[in-house]
C-alpha positions as CSV (number, residue, x, y, z in Angstrom):
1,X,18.1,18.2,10.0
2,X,18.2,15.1,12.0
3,X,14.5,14.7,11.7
4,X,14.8,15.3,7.4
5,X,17.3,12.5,7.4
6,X,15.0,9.8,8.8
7,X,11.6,10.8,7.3
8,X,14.1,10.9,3.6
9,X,15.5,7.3,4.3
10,X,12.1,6.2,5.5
11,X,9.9,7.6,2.4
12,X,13.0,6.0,0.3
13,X,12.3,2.3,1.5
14,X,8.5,2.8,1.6
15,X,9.1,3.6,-2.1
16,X,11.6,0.3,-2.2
17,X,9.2,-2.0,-0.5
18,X,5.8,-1.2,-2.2
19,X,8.1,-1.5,-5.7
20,X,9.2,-4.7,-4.9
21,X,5.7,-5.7,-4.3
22,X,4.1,-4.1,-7.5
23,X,7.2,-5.5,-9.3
24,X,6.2,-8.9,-11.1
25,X,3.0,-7.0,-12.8
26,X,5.5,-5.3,-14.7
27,X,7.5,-8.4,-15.5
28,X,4.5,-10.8,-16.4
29,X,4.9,-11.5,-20.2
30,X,8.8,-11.5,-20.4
31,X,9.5,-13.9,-17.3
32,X,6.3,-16.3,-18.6
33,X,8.2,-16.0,-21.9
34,X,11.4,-17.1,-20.4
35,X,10.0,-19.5,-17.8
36,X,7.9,-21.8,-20.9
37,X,4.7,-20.8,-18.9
38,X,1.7,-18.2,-19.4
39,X,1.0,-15.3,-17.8
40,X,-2.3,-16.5,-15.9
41,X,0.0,-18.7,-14.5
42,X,3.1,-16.7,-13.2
43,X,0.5,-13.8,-11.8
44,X,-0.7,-16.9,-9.1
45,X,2.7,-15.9,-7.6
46,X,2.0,-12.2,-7.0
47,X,-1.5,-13.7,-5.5
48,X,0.4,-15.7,-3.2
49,X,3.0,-12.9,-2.7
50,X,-0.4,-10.9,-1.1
51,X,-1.9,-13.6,0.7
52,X,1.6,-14.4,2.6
53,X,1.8,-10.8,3.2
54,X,-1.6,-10.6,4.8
55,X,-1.2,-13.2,7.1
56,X,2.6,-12.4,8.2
57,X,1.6,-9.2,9.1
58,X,-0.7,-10.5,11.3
59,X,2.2,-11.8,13.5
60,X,5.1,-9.3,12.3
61,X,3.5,-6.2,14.1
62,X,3.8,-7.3,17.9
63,X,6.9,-8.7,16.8
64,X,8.3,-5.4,15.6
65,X,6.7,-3.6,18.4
66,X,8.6,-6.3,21.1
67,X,11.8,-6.5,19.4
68,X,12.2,-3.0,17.5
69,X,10.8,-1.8,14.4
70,X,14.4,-0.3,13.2
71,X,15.4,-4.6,13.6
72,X,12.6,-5.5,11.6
73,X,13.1,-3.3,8.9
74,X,16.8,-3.8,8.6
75,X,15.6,-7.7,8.3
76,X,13.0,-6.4,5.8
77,X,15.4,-4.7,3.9
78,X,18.1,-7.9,4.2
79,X,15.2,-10.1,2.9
80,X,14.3,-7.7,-0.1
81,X,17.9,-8.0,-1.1
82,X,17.9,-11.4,-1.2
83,X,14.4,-11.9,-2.5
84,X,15.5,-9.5,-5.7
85,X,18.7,-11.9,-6.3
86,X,16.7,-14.9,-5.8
87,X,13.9,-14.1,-8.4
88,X,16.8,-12.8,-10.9
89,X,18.5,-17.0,-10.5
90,X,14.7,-18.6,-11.2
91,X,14.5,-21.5,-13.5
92,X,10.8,-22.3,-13.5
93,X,7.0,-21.8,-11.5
94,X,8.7,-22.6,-8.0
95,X,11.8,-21.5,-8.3
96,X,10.1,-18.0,-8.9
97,X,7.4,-18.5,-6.2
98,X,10.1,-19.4,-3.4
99,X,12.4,-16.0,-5.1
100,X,9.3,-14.1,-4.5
101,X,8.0,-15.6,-0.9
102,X,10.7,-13.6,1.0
103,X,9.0,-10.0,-0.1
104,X,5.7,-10.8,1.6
105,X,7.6,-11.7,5.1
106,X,8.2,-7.8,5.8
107,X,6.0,-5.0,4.9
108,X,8.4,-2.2,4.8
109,X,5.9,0.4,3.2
110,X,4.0,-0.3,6.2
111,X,7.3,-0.1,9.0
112,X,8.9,2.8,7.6
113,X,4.8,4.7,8.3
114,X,5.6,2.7,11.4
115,X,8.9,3.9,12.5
116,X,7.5,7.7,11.9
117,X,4.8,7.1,14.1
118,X,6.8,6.3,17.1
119,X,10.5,8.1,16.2
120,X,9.3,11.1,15.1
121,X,8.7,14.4,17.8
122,X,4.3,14.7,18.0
123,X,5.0,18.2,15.9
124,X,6.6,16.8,13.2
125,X,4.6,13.3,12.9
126,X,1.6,14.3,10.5
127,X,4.0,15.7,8.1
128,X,6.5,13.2,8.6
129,X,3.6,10.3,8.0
130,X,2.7,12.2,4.9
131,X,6.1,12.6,3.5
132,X,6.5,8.6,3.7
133,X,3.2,8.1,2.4
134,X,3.6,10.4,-0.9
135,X,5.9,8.1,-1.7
136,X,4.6,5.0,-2.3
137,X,2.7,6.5,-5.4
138,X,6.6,6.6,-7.0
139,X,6.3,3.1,-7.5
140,X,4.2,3.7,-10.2
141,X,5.5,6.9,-11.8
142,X,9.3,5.6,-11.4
143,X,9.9,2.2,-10.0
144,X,7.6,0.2,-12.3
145,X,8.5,2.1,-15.7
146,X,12.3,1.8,-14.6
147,X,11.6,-1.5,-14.3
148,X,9.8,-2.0,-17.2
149,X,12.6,-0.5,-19.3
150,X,15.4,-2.7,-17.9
151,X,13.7,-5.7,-19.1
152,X,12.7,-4.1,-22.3
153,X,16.0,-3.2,-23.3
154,X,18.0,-6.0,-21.4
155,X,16.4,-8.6,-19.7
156,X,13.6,-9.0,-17.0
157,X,16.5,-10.6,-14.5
158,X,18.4,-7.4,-14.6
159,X,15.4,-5.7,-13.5
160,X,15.5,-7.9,-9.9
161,X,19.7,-7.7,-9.7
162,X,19.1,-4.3,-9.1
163,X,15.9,-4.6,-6.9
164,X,18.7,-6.8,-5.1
165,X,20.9,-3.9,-4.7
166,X,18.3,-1.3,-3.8
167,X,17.3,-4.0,-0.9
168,X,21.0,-3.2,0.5
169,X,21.0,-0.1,0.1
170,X,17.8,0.3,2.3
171,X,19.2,-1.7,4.9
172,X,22.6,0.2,4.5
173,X,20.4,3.5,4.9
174,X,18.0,2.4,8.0
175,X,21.2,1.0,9.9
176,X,23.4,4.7,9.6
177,X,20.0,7.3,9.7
178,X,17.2,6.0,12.0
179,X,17.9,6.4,15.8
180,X,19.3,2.1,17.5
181,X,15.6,1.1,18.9
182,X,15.6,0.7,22.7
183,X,17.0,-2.8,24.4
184,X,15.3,-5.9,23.5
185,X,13.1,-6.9,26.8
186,X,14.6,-9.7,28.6
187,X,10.9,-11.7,28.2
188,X,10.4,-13.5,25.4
189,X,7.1,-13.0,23.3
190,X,4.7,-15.8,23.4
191,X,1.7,-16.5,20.7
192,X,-0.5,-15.5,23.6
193,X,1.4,-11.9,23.7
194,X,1.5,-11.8,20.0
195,X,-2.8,-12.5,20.0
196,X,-3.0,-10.2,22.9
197,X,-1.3,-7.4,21.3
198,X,-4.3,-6.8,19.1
199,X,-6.4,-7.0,22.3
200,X,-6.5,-3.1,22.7
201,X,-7.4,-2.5,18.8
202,X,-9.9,-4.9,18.3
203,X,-12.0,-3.9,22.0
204,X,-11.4,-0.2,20.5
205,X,-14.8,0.7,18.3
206,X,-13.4,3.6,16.9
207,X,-10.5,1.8,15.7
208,X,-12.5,-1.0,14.2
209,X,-14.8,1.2,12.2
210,X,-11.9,3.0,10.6
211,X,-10.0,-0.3,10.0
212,X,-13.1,-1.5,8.4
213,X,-13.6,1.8,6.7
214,X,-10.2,1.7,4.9
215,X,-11.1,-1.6,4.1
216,X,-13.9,-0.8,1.9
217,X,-12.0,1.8,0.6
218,X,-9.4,-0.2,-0.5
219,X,-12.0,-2.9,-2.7
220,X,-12.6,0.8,-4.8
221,X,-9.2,1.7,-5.1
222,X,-8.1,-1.6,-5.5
223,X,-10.9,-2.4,-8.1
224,X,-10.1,0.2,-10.2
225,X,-6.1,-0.5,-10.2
226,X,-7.1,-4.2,-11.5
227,X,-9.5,-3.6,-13.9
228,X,-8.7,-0.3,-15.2
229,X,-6.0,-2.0,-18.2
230,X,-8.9,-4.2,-19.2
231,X,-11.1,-1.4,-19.2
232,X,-8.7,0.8,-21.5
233,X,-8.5,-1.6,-24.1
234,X,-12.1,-3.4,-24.2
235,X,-14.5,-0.4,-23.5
236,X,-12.2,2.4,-24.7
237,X,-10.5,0.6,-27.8
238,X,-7.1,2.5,-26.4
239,X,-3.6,0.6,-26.1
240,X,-1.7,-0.4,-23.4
241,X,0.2,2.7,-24.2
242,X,-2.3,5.1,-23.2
243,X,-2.8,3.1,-19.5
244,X,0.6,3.6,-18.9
245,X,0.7,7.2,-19.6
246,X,-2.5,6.9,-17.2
247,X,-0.5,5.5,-14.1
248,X,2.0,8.0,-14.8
249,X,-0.8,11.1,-14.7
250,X,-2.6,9.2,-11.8
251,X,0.1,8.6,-9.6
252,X,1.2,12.4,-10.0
253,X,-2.3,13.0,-9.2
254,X,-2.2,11.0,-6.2
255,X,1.5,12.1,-5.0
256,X,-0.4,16.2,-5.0
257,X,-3.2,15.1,-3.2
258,X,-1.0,13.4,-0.7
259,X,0.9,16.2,-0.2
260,X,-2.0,18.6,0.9
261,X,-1.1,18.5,4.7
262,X,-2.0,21.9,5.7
263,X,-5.3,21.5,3.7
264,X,-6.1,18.9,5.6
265,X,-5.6,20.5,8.8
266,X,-7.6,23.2,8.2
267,X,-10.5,21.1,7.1
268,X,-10.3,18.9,9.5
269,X,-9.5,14.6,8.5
270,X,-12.3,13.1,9.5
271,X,-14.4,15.7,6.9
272,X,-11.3,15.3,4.2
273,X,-11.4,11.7,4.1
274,X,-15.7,11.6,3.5
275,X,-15.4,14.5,0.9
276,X,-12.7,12.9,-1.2
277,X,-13.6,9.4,-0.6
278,X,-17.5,10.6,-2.0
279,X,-15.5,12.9,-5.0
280,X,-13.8,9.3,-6.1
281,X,-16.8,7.1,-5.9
282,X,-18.5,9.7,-8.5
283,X,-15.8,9.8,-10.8
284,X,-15.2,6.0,-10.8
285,X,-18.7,5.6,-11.6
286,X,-18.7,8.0,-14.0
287,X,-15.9,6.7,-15.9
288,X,-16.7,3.2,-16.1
289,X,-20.1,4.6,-17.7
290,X,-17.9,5.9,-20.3
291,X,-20.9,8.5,-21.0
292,X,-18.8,11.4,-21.5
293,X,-16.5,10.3,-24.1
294,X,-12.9,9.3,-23.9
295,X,-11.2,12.4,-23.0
296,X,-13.5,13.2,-20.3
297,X,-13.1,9.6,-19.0
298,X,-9.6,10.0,-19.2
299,X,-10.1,13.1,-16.8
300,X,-12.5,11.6,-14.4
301,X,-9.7,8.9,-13.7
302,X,-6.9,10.9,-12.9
303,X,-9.5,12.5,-10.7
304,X,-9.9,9.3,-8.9
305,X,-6.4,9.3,-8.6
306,X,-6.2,12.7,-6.5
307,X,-9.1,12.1,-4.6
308,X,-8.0,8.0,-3.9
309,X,-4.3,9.8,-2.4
310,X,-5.8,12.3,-0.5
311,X,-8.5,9.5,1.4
312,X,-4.8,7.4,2.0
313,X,-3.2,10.0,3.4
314,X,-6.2,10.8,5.8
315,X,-7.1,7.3,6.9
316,X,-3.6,6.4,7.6
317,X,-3.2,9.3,10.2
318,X,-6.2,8.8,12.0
319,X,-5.8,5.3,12.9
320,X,-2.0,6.0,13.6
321,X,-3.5,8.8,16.3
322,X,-6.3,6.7,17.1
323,X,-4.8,3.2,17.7
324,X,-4.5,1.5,21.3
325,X,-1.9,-0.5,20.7
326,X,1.7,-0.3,18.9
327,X,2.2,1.1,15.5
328,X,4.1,-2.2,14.8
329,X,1.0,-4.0,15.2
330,X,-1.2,-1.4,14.1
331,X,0.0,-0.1,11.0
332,X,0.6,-4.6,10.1
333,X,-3.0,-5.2,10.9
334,X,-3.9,-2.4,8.4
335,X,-1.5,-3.5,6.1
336,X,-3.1,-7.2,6.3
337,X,-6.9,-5.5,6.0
338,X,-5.4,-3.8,3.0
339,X,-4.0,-6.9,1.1
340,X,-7.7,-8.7,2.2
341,X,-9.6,-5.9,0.4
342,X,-7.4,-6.2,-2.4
343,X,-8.2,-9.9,-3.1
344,X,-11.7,-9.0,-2.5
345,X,-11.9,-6.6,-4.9
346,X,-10.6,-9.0,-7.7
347,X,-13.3,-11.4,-7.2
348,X,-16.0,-8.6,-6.5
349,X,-14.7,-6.8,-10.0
350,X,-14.8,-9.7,-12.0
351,X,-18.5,-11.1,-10.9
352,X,-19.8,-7.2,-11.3
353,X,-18.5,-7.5,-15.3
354,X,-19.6,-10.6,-15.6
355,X,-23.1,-9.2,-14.4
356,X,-23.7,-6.2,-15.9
357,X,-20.0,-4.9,-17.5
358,X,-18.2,-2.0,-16.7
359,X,-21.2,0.1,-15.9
360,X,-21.8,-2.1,-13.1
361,X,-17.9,-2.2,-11.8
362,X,-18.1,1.4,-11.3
363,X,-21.6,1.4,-10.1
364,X,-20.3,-1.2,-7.5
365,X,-16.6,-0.1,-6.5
366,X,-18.1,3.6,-6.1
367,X,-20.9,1.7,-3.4
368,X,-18.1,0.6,-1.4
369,X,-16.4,4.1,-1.0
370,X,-20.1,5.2,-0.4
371,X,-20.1,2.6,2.9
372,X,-16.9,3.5,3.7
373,X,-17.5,7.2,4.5
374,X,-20.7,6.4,5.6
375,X,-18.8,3.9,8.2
376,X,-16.4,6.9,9.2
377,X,-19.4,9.2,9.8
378,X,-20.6,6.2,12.6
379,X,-17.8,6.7,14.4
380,X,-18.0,10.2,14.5
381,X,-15.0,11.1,13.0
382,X,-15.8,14.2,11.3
383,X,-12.7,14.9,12.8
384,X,-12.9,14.5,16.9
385,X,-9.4,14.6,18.8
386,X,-8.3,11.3,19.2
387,X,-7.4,8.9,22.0
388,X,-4.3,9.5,24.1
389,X,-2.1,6.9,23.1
390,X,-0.7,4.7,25.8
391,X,2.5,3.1,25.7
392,X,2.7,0.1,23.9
393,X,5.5,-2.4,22.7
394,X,9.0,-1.6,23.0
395,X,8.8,1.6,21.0
């Protein structure tokens, strides 16, 4: 029952923490609207939101491995809190920007995956990793819609009060569920601790090759989550509508997928991760074709959908297993290769339609997932056991 508790509290502020990330795309046209700007020009804070978060991470993970990763996610969840009332009391660009700048200081989709890693028992860890992972795909079948609606029927600042409030009731939740972390070492971490940390991963070839597989991954996935609105309305003459009920019917999709545990074990993850990541590279280049007609397009999406949640679930799990060093610092160095792969699928996306439209997106998005099982089949990862995992950090 114990162990129920903290993977429910845990999946509960991944959800949290990736809304709060995701939340400005919702809020775009109303807070531009309110602020006397455009849209092109409020969406440079979400850009910055991502870049901070990369780079923090870089330093947050041997920070949460030295001083706890329970600390660091009740400061997450304090920061969330007051990030939420913050962007609710902006009166302009940087008002907003410096509301926002506190979400990208803690990663708590990636430190609640984290905190599983290292509090759970080694019997209950895959499942418990997958639990927390199925549900950051909520963010965009509840949390963004909810969102959405608040500012449609009151006002986009309402919509952050009550991220506010959800930020305290994370913290509220971490500080009476998940087990005190162990003392704080009496030595204080240095820079030259917090660059050694990454030491272990980076002279680790396996873990470099997955770290760089989920990285070209994550320029597909990515690339189709950017472009996928534009490609609704321009290629497919559909509405806004229809891409919402899309994210709803992709992110169920994704959440089923994510949930296939036992499947996976059977199969094996090195051998689930290839075939899925292979199965969305051909229906992302399928789609963007658009050679099948709309319905079937529709279809082939929400196929990359299922297929994109059960690569994540996958990948995430075997560098967990895999990783030399402490899942503080592991699972924020992934976190920071994710938010790297999303800005380089923005610029990739956009120069592939400028060169040769749509076609040539998914032509080009479904070459990176091509690469990245191709990268995981280098490092023979069609699934071998992994590493034994030394002890590292303070949990």
């Amino acid at each position: 029952m114990a162990t129920r508790g903290i993977v429910a509290v845990l999946a509960i502020t991944a959800f949290i923490g990736q809304t709060s990330m995701m939340s400005l795309n919702a809020m775009l046209p109303a807070a531009a609207a309110d602020l006397d700007t455009t849209v092109s020009i409020i969406a440079q804070v979400q850009t910055a939101t991502f870049v901070l978060a990369a780079l923090a991470g870089l330093f947050l993970g041997p920070l949460a491995d030295h001083y706890g990763l329970r600390r660091t996610a009740l400061v997450g969840g304090i920061l969330l809190a007051g990030s939420g009332f913050a962007t609710a009391l902006a009166v302009d660009f940087w008002t907003l920007m410096l509301g926002r700048i506190p979400a990208g200081l803690v990663i708590l989709s990636s430190l609640s995956v984290a905190i599983a890693s290292t509090r759970l028992a080694e019997g209950e860890r895959r499942k418990g990793i997958g639990w927390v992972v199925s549900a950051l795909p909520f963010s965009a079948i509840i949390g963004m819609p909810m969102f959405a609606m608040i500012a449609h029927y009151s006002n986009w600042r309402l919509s952050y009060v009550v991220l506010g409030f959800l930020g305290l009731l994370v913290t509220g939740l971490l500080w009476r569920v998940v087990p005190a972390d162990p003392p704080v070492p009496a030595t204080a971490i240095s820079l030259r601790a917090i660059l050694n940390a990454y030491a272990p991963l980076l002279g680790h070839a396996r873990s470099i090759l997955l770290y760089l597989a989920d990285f070209l991954r994550g320029v597909t996935w990515f690339g189709l989550l950017i472009y996928v609105a534009a490609f609704f309305v321009e290629e497919l003459g559909l509405s806004l509508q229809a891409y919402g009920a899309f994210m709803v019917a992709g992110g169920v999709a994704y959440l089923i997928a994510a949930r296939l545990g036992s499947t996976i074990e059977r199969i094996g993850l090195g051998t689930w991760f290839n075939a899925s990541t292979v199965m969305m590279a051909a229906a992302g280049v399928i789609a963007f074709t658009n050679s099948l007609g709309t319905p079937a397009t529709f279809g082939l999406l929400i196929m990359f959908g299922f297929m994109g949640g059960a690569g994540f679930s996958a990948i995430t799990i075997m560098i967990s297993e895999s990783s030399q060093s402490g899942q503080g610092t592991t699972m924020m160095l992934r976190q920071s290769g994710l938010s790297a792969s999303q800005a380089a699928a923005a610029a990739t996306g956009g120069a592939l339609i400028a060169a040769g439209g749509y076609s040539a997106l998914g032509f080009g998005l479904g070459g990176f997932a091509l690469l990245s099982a191709v990268t995981i089949v280098i490092a023979g990862r069609v699934y071998l056991q992994p590493d034994p995992r030394p002890a590292a950090g303070n949990d």
